[in-house]
Each structure stands twice: as structure tokens, then as C-alpha cells.
N, CA, C and O of each residue as an XYZ file, in Angstrom:
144
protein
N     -15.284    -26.569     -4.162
C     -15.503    -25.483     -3.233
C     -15.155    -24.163     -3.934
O     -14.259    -24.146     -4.778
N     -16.009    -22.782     -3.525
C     -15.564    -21.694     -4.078
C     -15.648    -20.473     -3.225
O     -16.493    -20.346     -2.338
N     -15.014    -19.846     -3.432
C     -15.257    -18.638     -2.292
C     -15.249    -17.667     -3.599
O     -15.108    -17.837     -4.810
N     -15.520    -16.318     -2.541
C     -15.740    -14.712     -2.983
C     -14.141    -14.075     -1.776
O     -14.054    -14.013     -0.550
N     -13.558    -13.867     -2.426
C     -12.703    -12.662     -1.894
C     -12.618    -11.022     -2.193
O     -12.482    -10.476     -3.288
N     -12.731    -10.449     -0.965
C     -12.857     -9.012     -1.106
C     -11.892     -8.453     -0.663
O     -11.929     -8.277      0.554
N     -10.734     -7.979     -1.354
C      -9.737     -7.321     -1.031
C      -9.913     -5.607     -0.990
O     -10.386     -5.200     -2.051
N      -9.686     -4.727     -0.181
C      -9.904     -3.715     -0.168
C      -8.405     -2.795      0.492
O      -7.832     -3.306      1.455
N      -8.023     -1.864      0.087
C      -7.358     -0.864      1.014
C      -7.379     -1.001      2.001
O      -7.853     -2.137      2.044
N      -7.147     -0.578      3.476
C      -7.552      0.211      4.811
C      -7.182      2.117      3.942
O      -6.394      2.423      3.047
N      -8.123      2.933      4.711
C      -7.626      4.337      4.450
C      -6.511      4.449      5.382
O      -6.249      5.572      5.814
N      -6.035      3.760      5.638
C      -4.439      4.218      6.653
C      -3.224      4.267      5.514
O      -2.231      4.947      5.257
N      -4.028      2.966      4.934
C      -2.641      2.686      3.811
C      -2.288      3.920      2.663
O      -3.116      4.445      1.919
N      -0.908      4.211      2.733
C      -0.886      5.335      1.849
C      -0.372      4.742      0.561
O       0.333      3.745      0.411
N      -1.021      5.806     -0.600
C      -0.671      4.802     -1.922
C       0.381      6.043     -2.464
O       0.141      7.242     -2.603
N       1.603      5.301     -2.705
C       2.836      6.189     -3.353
C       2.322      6.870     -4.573
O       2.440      8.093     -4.501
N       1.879      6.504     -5.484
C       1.677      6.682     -6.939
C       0.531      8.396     -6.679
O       0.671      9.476     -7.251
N      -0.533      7.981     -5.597
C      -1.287      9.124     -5.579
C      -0.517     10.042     -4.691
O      -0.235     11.121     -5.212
N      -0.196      9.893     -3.716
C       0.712     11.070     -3.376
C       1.641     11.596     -3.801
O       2.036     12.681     -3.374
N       2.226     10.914     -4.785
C       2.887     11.794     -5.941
C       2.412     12.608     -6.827
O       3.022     13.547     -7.338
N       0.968     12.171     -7.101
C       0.471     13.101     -8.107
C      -0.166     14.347     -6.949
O      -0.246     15.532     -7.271
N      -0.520     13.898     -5.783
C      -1.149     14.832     -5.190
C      -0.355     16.310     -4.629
O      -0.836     17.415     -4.377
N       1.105     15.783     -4.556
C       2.072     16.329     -4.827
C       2.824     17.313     -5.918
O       3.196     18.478     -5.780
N       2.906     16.512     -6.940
C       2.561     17.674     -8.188
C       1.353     18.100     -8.405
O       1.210     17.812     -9.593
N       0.560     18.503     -8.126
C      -0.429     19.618     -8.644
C      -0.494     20.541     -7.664
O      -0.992     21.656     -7.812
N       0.220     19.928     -6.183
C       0.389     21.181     -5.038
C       1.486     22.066     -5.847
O       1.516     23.284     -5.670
N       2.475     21.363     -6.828
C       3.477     22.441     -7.221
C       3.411     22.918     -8.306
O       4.218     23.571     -8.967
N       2.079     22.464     -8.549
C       1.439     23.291     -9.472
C       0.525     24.557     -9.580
O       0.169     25.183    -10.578
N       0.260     24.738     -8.299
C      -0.662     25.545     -7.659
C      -2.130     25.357     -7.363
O      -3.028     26.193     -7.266
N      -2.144     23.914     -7.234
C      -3.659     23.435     -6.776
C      -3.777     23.050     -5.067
O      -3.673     22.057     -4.347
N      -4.062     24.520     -4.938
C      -4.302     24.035     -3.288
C      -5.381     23.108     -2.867
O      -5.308     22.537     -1.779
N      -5.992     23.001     -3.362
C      -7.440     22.391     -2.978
C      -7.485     20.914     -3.240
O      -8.574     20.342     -3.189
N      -6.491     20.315     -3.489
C      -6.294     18.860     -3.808
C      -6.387     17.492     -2.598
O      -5.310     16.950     -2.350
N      -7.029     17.219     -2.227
C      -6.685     15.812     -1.215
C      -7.242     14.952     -1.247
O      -8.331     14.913     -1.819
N      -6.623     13.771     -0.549
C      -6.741     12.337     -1.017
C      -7.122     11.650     -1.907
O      -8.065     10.874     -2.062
N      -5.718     12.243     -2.922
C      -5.851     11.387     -4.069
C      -5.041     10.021     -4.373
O      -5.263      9.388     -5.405
């Protein structure tokens, strides 16, 4: 027997690693940055 699995995100889920970066470049002076 074999299957296909599709694992995906939900967009609810927040990912630490990108909101950190999305974070530094706000204190960097990049206003225009989201959902990264």
C-alpha cells in the first residue's frame, strides 16, 4: 500500500524564524515588509 501526504501550514500558524526576520528589517527601516 502507498499513499501521497500533503502537509501544509494553515496561514494562522505563525512561523518564529520569519517574524523575527520580519522584525529586524522593521528595525531596520523597512516599513513595507509583511508576511514573511
Amino acid at each position: 500500500m502507498k499513499a501521497i501526504v500533503h502537509i501544509r501550514l494553515k496561514s494562522e500558524v505563525l512561523d518564529p524564524q520569519g517574524q523575527a526576520i520580519e522584525s529586524a528589517l522593521r528595525n531596520l527601516g523597512e516599513e513595507k515588509i509583511s508576511n514573511v
